[in-house]
N, C-alpha and C positions, 0 to 999 in steps of 0.2 A: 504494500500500500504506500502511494506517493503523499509526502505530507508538504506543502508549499508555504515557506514563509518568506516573505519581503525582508531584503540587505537593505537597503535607501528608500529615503524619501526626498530624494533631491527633485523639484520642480514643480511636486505635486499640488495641487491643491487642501484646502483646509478641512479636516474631515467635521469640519464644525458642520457641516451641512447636513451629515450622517444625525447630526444630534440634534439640531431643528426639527427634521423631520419627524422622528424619534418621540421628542416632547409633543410637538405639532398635534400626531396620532394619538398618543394619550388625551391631548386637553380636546378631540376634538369628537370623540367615537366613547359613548359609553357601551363598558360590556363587564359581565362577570366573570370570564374569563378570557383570555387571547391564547390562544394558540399557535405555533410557530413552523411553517413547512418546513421542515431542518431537513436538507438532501446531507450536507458535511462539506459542501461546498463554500466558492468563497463568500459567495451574497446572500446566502444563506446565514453565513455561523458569523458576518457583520449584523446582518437582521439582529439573527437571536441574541447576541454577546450586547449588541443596545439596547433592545431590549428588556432584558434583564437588567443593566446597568439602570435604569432609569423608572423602573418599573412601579408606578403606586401600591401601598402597603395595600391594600383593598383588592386588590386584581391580582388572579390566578395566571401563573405561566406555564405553560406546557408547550413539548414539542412533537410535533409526529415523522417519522421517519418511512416511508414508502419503500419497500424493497420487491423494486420490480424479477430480478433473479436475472437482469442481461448480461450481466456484466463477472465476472470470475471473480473481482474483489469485493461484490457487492457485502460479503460477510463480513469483510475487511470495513467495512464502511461505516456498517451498527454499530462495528464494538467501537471505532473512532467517536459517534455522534453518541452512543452511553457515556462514554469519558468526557467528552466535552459537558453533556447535560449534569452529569455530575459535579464535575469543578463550579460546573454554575449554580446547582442544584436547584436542577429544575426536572421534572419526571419527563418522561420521553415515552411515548406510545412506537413501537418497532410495528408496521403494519405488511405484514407480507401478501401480494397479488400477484395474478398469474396476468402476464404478456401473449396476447395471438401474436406469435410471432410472422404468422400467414399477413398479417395486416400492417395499416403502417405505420412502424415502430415509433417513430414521436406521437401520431394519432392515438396510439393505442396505450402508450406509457401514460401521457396525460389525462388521458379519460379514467384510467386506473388510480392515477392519484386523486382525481376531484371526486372519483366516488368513495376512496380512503375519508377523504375531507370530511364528504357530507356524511359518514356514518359515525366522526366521534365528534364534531362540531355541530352541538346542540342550538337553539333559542337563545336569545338573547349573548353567546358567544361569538367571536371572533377568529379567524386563521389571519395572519397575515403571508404573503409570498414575499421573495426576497427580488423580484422584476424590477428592475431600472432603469435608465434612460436609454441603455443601449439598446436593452429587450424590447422597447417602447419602439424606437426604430425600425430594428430588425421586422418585429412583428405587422408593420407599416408596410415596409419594403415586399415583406413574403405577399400580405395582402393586396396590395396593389399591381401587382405581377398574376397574382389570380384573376384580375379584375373584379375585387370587390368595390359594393359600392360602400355609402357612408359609414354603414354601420360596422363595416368590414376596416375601411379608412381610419375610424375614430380608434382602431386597433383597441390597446390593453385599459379600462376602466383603471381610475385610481379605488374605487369599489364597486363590488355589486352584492345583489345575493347570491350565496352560497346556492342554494337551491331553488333554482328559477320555478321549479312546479308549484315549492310550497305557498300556500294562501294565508298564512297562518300572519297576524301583525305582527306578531314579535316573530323577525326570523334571526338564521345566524348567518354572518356575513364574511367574504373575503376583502381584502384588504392589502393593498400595496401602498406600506409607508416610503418605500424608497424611490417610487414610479422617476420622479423630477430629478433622481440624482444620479450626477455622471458614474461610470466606470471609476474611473480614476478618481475621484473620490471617495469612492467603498473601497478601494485597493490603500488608498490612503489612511484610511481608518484599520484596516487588519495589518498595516504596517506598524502602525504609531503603539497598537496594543500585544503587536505578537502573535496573533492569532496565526492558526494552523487550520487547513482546509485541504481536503480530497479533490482529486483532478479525476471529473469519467472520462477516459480515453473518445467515448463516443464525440463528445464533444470537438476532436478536430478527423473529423471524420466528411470530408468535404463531399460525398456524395447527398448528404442531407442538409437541403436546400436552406436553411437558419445557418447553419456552420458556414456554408458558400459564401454568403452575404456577409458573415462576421467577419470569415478570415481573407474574401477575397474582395467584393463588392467596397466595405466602409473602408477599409484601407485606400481605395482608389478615391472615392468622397472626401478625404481628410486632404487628401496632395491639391485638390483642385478650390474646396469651400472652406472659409471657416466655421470650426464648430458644429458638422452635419448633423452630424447627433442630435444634438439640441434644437435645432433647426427642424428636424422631423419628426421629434417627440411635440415639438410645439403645432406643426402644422396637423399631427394628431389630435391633438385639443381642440383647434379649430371645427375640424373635422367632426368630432365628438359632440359641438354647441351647434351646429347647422344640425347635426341625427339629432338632436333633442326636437329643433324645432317641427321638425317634420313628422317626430312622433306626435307632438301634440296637434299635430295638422288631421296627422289620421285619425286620431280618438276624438275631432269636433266632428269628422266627416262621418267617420263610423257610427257615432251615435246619432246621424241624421238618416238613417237608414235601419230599417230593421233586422234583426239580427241576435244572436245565442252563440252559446261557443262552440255550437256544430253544424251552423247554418248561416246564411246571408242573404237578402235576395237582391239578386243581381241585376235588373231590373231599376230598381232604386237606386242602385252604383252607376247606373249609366248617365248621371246629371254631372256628373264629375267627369273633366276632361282624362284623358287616361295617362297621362303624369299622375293624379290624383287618386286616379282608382288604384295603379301601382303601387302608390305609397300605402295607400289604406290596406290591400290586398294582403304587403308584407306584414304590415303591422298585427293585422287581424289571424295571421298563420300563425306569426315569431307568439304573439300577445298569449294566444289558450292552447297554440299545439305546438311551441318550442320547433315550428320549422323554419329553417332558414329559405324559403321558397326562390327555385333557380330563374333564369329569365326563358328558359325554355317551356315552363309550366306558365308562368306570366302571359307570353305568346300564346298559349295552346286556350287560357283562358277567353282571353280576347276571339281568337278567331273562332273557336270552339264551342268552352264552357259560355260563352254571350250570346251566340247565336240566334239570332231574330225567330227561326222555327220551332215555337212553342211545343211542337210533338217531339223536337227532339229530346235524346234521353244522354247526352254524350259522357262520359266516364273517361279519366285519365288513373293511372295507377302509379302512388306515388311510392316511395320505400317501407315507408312504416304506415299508411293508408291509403283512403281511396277519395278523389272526387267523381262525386256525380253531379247530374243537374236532373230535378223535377220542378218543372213549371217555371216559377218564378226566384227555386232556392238553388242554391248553388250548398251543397253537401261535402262535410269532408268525414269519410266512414273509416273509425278502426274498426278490424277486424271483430270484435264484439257486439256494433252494430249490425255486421250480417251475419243473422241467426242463421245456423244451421237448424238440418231437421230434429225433431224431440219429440222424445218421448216419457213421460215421465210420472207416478204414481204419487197421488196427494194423499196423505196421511195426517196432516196437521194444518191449522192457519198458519201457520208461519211459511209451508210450501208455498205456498201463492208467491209470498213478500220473494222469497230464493229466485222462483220464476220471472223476478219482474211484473207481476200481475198486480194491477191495484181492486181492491175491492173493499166492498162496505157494505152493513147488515140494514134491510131495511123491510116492509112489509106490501108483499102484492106485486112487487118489482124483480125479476130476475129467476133465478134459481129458488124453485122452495128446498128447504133448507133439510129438509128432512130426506133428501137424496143423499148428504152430505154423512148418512150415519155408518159406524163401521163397516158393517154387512155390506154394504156397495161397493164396488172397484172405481175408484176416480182417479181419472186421469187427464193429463196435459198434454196434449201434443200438437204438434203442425197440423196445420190444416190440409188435408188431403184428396186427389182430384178423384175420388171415389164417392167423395163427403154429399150427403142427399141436399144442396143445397143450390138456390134461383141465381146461376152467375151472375149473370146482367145485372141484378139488383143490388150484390154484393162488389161488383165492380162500383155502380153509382155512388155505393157509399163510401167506397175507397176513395174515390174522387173528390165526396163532398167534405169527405174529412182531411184530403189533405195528405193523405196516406202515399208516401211513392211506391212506388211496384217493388223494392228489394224488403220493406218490411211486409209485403204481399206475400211473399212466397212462401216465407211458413208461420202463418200466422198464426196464432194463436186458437185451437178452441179444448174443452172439456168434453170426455169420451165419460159415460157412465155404465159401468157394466156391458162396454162394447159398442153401446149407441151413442150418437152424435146429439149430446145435451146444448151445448152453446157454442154459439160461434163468439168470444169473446169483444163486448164494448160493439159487437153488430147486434144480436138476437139469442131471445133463450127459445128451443123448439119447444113448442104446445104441452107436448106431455111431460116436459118437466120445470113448466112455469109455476108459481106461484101466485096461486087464489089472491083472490084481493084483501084478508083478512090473515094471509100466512105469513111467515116470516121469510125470507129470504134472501137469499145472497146475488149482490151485485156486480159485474166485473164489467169494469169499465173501463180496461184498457191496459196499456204497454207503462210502464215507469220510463 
């Protein structure tokens, strides 16, 4: 195991800035605890080492250490970052995960740490990462060679939440206190105190595209600009205040238009020129389904999912869902929206709630209830092209409800003792209605 410590500090800048930021982040973020990504590296064990140093008597510190298993010294590297958390004494979480190595390895390393993150960083806690100015850059440069657009541009957040799903008000958050500070600076500060940090060999490893642009690209920006660096973490910021405004652009437009977090209708998006609808489109994916929606599905919506002929029914298949279009709503379907066939034996009230079935006890209305007693076989299942039932009519009502044709297919009804008792939230059949004096059970429908 390689341990790297800095001879001189000739020329360097003042690592006072290390400790601004530092205090900055305490007076400016309450949390009951902060927690520290401690890889062993050098921006890392600057993070943590100030950290600690500065730390209010009130506030817990912990470290978590990721051990992805790429690397041969990766063992060599806990017992390093136990030592270090030691001398500091501060506890240290070791979290081992497994790497697809089939996939692509910084894709898959970093997804592997944030889901470390969000499983010991609770509510009202904090992680901080040890990202800096140059990260800030790099992360700029890779982005923009993708062609991303703003959101992509505005590159690394000085925060956000830890866990974009959760709804909850009080969440826990990540945090880059050192985002605005140079390299050479944080080299500055592991100087001045001695500090000892782990080198991943991966890191000069110039086939992956972050390494290229460190070791090849900014070198070439430093001989021609002054101060690039800083220069493109700034024009990130920029970057970052133009994506705000145009989030807020979509969430005036979106809420002038009807809409849920699994529907839209499209229809009402077309008052908006289509710069507009763009904006709102991304917002309203990224906002309840965490997608980052490409400009090939944007296109496919417009000439497709828009389309003037109301009988179309057009569908695109996304990675992790599906869009359709009925009528006037434009549909984004997980896999759980489209029901498979079923079959299924009621035993209890609480089966219905399992099924998605809503219902309520009432008299003269629905199922009489006395069908419901042991001795009878009940059941749930799809509705079936066998089933004694007036299509036309049960089409109509699909229609008038509003129903698209994918929760058609296997709809919902109740088998009794083998015959065809209700077609659910359509009709209960004659012989097992409920007198107007009886009690009876209602089912009205899908959850």
């Amino acid at each position: 195991m390689a341990l790297f410590l800095f001879q001189s500090a000739r020329n360097m800048p003042s690592s006072d800035l290390v400790v601004q930021a530092i205090k900055q982040f305490y007076a400016s973020f309450q949390a009951t605890k902060v927690w520290v990504a401690y890889s062993g590296g050098l921006d890392s064990h600057v993070l943590l080492h100030a950290l600690a140093r500065f730390k209010p008597d009130h506030i817990e510190l912990a470290a978590i250490h990721v051990h992805h298993g790429l690397q041969g010294e990766a063992d060599d590297w806990v017992s390093h970052c136990q030592t270090v958390c030691h001398d500091l004494q501060i506890p240290i979480q070791i979290e081992y995960v497994r790497v697809d190595r089939n996939q692509n390895l910084e894709s898959a390393a970093r997804q592997a740490r944030y889901q470390a993150f969000e499983k010991w960083v609770t509510e009202n806690e904090v992680i901080c990462t040890g990202h800096h100015q140059r990260d800030q850059a790099e992360t700029l440069l890779l982005n923009l060679l993708r062609g991303a657009g703003l959101e992509g541009l505005s590159a690394m957040p000085e925060r956000r939440v830890l866990d974009n799903k959760a709804r909850s008000t009080s969440q826990a958050w990540l945090i880059r206190p050192l985002l605005n500070i140079a390299y050479d600076v944080i080299q500055n500060y592991a100087q001045q105190h001695h500090l000892q940090w782990v080198e991943d060999p991966m890191n000069q490893l110039l086939q992956y595209r972050r390494n290229f642009i460190r070791h090849r690209l900014l070198p070439l920006l430093d001989q021609a600009w002054s101060n690039p660096q800083a220069k493109l973490a700034q024009a990130s910021r920029q970057q970052a205040e133009s994506a705000q405004l145009l989030q807020e652009l979509a969430q005036a437009d979106l809420a002038s238009i009807e809409h849920d977090a699994t529907r839209f209708n499209w229809q009402a998006l077309q008052k908006l020129n289509w710069p507009r609808q763009k904006n709102l489109l991304r917002y309203w994916f990224k906002h309840f389904h965490q997608i980052s929606i490409d400009q090939a599905t944007l296109d496919w919506l417009r000439s497709d999912g828009f389309s003037q002929n109301m009988n179309a029914q057009p569908q695109r298949i996304l990675k992790c869902a599906e869009i359709r279009r009925y009528q006037n709503w434009i549909y984004l379907l997980d896999k759980s929206a489209l029901r498979s066939p079923f079959n299924v034996l009621i035993q209890q009230e609480s089966d219905w709630k399992k099924q998605g079935i809503k219902h309520l006890y009432t008299f003269g209305q629905g199922l009489a209830l006395h069908w419901l007693k042991p001795e009878n076989e009940v059941r749930l299942r799809s509705l079936s092209s066998e089933d004694p039932v007036n299509r036309d009519s049960l089409k109509k009502w699909f229609q008038s409800q509003k129903i698209p044709p994918w929760q058609r297919q296997n709809w919902p009804v109740v088998e009794i003792n083998s015959k065809l008792a209700v077609i659910v939230g359509y009709r209960t059949l004659k012989e097992f209605q409920a007198k107007s004096d009886e009690k009876a059970l209602k089912l009205v429908g899908l959850n």
